[in-house]
Gaussian input, Z-matrix of N, CA and C with variables (Angstrom, degrees):
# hf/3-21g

backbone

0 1
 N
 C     1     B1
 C     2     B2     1     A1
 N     3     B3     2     A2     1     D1
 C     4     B4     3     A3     2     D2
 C     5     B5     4     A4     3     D3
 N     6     B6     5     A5     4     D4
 C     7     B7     6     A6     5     D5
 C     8     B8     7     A7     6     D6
 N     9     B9     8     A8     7     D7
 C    10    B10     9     A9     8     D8
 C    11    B11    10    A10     9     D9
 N    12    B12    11    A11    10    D10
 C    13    B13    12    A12    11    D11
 C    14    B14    13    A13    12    D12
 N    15    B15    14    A14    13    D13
 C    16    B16    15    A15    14    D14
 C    17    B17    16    A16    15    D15
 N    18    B18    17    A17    16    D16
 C    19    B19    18    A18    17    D17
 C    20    B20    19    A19    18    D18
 N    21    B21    20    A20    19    D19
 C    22    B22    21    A21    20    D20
 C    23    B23    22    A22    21    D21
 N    24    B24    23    A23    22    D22
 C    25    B25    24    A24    23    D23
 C    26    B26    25    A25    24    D24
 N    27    B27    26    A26    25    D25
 C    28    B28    27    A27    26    D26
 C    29    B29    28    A28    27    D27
 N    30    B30    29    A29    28    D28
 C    31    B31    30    A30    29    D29
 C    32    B32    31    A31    30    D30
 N    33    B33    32    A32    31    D31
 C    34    B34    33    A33    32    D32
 C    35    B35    34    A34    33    D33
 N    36    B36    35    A35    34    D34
 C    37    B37    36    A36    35    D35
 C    38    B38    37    A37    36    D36
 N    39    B39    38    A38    37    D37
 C    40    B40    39    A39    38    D38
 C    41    B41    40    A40    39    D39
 N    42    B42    41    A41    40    D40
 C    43    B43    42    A42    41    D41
 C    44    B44    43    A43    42    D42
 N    45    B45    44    A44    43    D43
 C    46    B46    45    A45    44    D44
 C    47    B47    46    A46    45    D45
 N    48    B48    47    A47    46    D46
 C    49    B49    48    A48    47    D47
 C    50    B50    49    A49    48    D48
 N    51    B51    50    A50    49    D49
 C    52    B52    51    A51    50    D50
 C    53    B53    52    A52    51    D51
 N    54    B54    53    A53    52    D52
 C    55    B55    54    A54    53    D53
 C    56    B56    55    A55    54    D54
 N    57    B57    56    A56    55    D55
 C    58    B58    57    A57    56    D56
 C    59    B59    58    A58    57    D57
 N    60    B60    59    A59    58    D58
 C    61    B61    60    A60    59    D59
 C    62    B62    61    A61    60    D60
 N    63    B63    62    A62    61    D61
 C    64    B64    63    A63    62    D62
 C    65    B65    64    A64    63    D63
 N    66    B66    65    A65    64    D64
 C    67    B67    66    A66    65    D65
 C    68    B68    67    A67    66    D66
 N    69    B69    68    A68    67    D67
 C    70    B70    69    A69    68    D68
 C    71    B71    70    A70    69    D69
 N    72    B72    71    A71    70    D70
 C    73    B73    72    A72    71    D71
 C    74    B74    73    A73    72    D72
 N    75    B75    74    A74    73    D73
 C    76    B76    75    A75    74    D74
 C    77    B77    76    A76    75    D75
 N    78    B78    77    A77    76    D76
 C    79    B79    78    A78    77    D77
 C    80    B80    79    A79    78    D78
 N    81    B81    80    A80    79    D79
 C    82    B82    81    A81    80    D80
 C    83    B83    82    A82    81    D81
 N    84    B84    83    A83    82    D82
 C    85    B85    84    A84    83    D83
 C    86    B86    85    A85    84    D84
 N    87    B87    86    A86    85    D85
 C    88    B88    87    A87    86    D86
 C    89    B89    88    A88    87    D87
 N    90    B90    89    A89    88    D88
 C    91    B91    90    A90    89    D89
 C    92    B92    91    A91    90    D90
 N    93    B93    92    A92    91    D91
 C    94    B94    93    A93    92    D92
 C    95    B95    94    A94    93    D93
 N    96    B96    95    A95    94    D94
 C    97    B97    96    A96    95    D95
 C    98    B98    97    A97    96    D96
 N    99    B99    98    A98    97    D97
 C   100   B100    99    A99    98    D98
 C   101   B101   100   A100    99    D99
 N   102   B102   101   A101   100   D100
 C   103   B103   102   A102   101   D101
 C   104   B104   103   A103   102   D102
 N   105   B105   104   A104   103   D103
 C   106   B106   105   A105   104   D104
 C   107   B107   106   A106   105   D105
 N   108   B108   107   A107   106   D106
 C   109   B109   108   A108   107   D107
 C   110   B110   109   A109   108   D108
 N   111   B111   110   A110   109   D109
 C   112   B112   111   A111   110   D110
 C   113   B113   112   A112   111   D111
 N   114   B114   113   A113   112   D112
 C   115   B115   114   A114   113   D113
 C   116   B116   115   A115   114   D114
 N   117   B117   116   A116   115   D115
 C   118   B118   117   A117   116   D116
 C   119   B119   118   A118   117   D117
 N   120   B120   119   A119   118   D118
 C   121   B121   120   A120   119   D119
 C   122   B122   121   A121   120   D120
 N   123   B123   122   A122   121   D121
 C   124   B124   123   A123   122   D122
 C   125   B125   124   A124   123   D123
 N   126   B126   125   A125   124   D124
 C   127   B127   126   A126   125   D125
 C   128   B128   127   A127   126   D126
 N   129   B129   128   A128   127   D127
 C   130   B130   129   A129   128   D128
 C   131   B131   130   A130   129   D129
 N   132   B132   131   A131   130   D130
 C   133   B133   132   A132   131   D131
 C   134   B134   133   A133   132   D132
 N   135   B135   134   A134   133   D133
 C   136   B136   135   A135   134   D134
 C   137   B137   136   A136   135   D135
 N   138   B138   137   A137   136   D136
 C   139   B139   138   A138   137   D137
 C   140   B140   139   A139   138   D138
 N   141   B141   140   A140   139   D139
 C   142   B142   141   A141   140   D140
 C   143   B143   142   A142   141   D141
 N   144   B144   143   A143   142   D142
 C   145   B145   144   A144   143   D143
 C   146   B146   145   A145   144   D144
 N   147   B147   146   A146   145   D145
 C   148   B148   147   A147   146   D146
 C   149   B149   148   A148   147   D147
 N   150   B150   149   A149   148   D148
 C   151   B151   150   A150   149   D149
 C   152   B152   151   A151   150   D150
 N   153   B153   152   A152   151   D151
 C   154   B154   153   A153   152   D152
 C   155   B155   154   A154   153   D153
 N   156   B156   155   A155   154   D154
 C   157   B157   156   A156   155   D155
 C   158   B158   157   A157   156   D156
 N   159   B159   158   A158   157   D157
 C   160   B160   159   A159   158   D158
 C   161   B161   160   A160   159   D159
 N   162   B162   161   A161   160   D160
 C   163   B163   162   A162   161   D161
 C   164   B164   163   A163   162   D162
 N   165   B165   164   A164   163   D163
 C   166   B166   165   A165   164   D164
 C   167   B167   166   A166   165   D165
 N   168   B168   167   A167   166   D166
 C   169   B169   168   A168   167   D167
 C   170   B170   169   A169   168   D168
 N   171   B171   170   A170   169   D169
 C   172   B172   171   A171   170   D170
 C   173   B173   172   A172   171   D171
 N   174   B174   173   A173   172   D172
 C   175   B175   174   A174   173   D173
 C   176   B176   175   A175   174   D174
 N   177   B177   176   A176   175   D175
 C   178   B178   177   A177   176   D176
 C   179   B179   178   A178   177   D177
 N   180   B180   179   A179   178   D178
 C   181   B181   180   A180   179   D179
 C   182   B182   181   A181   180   D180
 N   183   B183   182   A182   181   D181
 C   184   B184   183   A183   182   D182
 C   185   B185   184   A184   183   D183
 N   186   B186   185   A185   184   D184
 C   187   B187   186   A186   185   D185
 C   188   B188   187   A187   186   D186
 N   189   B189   188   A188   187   D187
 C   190   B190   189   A189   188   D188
 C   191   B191   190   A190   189   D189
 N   192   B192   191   A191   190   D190
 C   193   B193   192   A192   191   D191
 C   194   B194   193   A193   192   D192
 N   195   B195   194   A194   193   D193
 C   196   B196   195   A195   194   D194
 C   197   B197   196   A196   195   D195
 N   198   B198   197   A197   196   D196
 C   199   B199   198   A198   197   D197
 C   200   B200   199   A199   198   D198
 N   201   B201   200   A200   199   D199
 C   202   B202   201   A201   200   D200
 C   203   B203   202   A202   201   D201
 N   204   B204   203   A203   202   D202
 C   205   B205   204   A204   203   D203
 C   206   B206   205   A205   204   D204
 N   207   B207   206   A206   205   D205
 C   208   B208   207   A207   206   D206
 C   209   B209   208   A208   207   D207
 N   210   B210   209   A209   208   D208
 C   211   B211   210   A210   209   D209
 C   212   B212   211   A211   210   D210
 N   213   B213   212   A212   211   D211
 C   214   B214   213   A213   212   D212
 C   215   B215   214   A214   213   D213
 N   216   B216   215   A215   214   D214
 C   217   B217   216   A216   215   D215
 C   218   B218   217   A217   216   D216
 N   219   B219   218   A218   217   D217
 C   220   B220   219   A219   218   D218
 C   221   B221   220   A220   219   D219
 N   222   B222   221   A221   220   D220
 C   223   B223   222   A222   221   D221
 C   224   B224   223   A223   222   D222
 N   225   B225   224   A224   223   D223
 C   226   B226   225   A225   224   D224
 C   227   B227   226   A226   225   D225
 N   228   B228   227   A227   226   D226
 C   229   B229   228   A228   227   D227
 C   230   B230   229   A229   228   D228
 N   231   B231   230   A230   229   D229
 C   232   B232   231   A231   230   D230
 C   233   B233   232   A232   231   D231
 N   234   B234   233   A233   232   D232
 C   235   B235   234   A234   233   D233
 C   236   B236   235   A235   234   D234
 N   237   B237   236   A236   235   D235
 C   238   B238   237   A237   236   D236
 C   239   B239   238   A238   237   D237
 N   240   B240   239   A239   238   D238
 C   241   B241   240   A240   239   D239
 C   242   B242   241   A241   240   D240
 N   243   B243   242   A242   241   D241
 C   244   B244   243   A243   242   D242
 C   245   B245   244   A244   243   D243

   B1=1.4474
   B2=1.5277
   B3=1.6243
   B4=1.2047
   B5=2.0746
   B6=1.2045
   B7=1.9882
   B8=1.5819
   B9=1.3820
   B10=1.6711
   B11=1.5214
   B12=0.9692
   B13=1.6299
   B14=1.9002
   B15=1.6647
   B16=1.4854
   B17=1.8155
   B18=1.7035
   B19=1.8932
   B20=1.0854
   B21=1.0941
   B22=1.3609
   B23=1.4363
   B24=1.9709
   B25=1.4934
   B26=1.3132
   B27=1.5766
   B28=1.1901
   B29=1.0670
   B30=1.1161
   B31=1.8930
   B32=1.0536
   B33=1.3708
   B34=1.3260
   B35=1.6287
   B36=1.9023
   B37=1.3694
   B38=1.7694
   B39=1.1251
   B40=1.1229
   B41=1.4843
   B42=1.0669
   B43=1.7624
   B44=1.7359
   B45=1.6064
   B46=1.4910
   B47=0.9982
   B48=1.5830
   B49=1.6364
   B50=1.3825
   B51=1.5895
   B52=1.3008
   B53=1.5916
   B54=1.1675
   B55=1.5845
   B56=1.7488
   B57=1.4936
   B58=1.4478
   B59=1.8670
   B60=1.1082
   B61=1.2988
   B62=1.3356
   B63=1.5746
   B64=1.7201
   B65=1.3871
   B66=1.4847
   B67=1.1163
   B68=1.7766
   B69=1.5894
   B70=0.8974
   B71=1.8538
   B72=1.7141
   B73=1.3736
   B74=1.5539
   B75=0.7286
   B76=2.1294
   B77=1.1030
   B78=1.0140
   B79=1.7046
   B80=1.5546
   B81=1.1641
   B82=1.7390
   B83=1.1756
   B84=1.9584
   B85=1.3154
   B86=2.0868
   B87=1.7432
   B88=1.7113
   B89=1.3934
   B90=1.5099
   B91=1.9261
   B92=0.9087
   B93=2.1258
   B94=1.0571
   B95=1.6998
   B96=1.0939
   B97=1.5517
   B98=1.5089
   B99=1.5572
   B100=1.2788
   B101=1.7107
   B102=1.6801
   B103=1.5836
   B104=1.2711
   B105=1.7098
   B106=1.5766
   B107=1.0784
   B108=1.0801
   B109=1.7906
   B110=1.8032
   B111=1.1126
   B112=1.4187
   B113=1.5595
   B114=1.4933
   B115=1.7159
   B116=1.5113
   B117=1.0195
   B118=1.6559
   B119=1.8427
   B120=1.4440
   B121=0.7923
   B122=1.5705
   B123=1.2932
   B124=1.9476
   B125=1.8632
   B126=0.9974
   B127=0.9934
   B128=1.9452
   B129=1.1931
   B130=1.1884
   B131=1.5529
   B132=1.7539
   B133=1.4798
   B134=2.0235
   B135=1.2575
   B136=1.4069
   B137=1.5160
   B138=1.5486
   B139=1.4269
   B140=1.7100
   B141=1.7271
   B142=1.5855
   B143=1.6585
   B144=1.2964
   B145=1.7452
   B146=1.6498
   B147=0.9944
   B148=1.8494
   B149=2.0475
   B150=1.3231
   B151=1.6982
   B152=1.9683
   B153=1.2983
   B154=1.4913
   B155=1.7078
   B156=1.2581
   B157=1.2601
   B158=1.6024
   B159=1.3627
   B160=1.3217
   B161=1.9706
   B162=1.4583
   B163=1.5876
   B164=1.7748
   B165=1.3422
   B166=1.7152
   B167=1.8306
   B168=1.5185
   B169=1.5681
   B170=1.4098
   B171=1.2792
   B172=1.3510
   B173=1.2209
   B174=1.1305
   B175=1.0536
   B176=2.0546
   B177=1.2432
   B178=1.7657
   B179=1.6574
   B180=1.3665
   B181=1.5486
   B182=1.3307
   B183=1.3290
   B184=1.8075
   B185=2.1316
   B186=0.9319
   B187=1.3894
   B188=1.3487
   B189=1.4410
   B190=1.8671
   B191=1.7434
   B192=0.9730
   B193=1.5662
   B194=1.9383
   B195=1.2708
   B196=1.3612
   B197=1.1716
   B198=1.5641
   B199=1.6532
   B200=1.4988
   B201=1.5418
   B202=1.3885
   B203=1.3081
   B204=1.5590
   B205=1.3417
   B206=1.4604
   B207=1.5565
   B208=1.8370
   B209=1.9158
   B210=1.5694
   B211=1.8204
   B212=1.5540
   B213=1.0474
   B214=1.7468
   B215=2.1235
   B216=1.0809
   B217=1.1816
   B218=1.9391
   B219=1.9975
   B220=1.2731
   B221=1.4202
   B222=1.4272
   B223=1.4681
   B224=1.6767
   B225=1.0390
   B226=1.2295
   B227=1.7876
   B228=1.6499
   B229=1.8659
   B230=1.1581
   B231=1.1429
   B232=1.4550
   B233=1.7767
   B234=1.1490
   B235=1.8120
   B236=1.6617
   B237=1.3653
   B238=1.1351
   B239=2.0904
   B240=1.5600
   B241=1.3208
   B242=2.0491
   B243=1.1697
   B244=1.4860
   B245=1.8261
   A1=108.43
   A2=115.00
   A3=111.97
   A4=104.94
   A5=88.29
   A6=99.85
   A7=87.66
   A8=80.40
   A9=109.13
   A10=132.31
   A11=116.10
   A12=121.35
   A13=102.97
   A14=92.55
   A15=86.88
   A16=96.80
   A17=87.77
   A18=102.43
   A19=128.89
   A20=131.87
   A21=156.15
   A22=130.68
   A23=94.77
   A24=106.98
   A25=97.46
   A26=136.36
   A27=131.84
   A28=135.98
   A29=117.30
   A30=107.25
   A31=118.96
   A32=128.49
   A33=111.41
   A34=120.57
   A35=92.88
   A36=114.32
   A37=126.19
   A38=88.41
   A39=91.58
   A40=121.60
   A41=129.60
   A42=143.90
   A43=107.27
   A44=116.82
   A45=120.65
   A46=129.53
   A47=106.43
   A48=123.26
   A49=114.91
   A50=114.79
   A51=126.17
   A52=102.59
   A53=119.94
   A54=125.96
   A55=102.55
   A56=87.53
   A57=92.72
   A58=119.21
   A59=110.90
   A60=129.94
   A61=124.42
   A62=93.23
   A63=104.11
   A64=113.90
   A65=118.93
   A66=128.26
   A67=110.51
   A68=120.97
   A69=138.30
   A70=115.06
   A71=82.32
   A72=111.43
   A73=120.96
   A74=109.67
   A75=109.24
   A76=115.56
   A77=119.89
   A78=127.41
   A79=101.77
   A80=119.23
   A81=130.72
   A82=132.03
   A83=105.78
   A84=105.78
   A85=112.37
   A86=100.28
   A87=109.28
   A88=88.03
   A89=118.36
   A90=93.10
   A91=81.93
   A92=141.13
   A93=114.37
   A94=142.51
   A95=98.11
   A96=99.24
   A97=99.50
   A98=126.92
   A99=125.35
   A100=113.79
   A101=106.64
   A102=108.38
   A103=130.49
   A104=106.51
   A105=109.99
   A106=111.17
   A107=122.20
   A108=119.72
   A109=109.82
   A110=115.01
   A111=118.66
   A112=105.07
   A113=101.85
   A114=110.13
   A115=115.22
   A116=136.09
   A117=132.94
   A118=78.99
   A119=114.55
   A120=132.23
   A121=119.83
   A122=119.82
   A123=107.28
   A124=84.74
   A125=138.54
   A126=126.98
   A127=100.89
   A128=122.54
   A129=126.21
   A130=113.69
   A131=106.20
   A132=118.60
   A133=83.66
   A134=121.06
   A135=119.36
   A136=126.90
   A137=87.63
   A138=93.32
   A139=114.20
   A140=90.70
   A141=150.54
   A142=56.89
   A143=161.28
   A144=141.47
   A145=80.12
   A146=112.82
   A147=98.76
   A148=104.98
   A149=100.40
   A150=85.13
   A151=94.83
   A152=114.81
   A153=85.47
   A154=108.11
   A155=136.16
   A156=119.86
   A157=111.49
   A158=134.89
   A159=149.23
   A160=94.43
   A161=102.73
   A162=125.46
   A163=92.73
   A164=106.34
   A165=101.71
   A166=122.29
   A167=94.24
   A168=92.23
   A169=115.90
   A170=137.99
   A171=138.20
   A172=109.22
   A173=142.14
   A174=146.88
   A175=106.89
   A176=95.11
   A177=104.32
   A178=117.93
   A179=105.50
   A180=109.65
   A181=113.91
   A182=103.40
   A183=103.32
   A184=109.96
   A185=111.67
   A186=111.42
   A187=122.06
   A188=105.15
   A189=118.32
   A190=98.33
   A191=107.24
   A192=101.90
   A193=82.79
   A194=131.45
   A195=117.05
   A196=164.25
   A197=78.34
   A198=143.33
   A199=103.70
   A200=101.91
   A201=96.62
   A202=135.72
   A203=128.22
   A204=115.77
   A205=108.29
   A206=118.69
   A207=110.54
   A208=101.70
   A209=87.46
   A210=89.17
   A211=105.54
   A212=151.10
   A213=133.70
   A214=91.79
   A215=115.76
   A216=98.99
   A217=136.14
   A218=89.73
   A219=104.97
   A220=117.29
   A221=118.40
   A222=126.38
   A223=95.84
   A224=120.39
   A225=118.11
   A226=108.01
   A227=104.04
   A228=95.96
   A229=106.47
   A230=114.64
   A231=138.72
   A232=106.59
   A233=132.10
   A234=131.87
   A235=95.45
   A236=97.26
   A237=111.84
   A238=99.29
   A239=105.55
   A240=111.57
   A241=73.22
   A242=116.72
   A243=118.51
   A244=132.07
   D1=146.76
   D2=-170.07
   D3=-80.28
   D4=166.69
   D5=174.37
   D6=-77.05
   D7=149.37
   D8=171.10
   D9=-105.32
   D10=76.20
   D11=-152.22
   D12=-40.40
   D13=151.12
   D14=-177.95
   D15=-92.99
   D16=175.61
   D17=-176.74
   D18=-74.62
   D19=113.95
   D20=-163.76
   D21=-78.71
   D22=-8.75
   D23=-171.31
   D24=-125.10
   D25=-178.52
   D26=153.82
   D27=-89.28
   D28=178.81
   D29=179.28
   D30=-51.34
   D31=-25.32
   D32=-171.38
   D33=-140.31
   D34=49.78
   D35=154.40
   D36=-84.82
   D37=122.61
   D38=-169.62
   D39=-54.95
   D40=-19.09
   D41=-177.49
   D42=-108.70
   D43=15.53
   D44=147.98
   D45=-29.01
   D46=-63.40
   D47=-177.14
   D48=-46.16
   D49=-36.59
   D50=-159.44
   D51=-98.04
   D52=-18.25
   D53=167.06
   D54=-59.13
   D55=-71.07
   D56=-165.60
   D57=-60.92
   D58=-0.52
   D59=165.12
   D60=-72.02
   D61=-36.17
   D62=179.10
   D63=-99.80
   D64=-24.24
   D65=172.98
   D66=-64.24
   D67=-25.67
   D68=-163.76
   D69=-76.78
   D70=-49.25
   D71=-169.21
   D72=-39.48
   D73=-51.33
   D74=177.38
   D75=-84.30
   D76=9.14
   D77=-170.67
   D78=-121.34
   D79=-32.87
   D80=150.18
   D81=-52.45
   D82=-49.74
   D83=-178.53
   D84=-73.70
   D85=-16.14
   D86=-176.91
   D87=-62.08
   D88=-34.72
   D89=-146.98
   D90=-77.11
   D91=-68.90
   D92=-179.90
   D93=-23.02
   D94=-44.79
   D95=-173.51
   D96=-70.04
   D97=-40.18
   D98=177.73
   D99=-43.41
   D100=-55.39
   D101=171.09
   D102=-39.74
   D103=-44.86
   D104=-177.48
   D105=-90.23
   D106=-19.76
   D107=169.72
   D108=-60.47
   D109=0.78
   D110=-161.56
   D111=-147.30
   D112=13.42
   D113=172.61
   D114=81.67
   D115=38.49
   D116=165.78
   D117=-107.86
   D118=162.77
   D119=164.41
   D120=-86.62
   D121=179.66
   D122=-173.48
   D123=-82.63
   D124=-71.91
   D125=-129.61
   D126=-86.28
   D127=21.18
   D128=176.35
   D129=-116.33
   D130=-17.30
   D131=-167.94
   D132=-86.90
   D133=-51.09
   D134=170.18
   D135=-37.64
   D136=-60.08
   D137=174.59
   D138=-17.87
   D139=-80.18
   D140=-149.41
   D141=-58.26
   D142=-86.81
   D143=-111.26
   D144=-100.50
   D145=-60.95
   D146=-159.10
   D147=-53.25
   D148=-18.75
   D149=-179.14
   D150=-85.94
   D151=-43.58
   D152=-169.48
   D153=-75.63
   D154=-37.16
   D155=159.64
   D156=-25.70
   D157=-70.83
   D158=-175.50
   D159=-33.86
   D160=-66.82
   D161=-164.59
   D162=-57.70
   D163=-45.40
   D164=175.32
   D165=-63.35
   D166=-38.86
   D167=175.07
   D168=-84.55
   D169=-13.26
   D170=131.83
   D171=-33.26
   D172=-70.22
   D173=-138.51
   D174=-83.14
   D175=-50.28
   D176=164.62
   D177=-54.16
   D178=-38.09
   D179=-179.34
   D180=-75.91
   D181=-43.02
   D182=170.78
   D183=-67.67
   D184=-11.74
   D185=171.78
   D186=-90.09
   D187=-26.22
   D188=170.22
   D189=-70.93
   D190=-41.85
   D191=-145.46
   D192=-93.38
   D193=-13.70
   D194=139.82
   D195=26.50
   D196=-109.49
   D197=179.02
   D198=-73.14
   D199=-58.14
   D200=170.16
   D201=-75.00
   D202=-21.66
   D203=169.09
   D204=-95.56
   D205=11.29
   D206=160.22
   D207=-77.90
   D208=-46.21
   D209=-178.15
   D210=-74.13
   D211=25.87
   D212=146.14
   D213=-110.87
   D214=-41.24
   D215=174.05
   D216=-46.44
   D217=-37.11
   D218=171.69
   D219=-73.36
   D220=-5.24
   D221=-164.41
   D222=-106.74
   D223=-44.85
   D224=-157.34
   D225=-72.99
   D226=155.08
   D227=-163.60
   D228=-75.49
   D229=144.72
   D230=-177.25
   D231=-57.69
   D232=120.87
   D233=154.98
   D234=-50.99
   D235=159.99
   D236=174.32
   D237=-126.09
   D238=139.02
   D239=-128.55
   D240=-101.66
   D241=31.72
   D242=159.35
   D243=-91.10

């Protein structure tokens, strides 16, 4: 699989998304090509990435949203157990 160049812009360029898209790009089309070289078809090796991408960003949002009700829980005043 090819290297993935690192980011070149900062967080809060607006045309990031589109770096890291391209930075992404040949290193996407290997895994694909890796799948069909080994019998998945193209449009099942896709599939198979857009659901675990999907299953990964599920998975980040349920960890934000967390984070955040441990951190207002940790904030909020304590009862006193009298």
């Amino acid at each position: 699989m090819r290297d993935i160049s690192r980011p070149f812009a900062t967080d809060d360029n607006l045309e990031r998304h589109v770096h890291c898209q391209e930075a992404l790009q040949f290193a996407f089309l290997d895994l694909i090509a890796a799948a069909v070289a080994v019998g998945w078809n193209e449009r099942e090796a896709i599939v198979a990435v857009l659901d675990l991408a999907d299953n990964h960003m599920l998975a980040l949002a349920a960890n934000e949203g967390m984070s955040a009700l441990l951190d207002a829980l940790n904030a909020a005043p304590r009862r006193s157990s009298h």
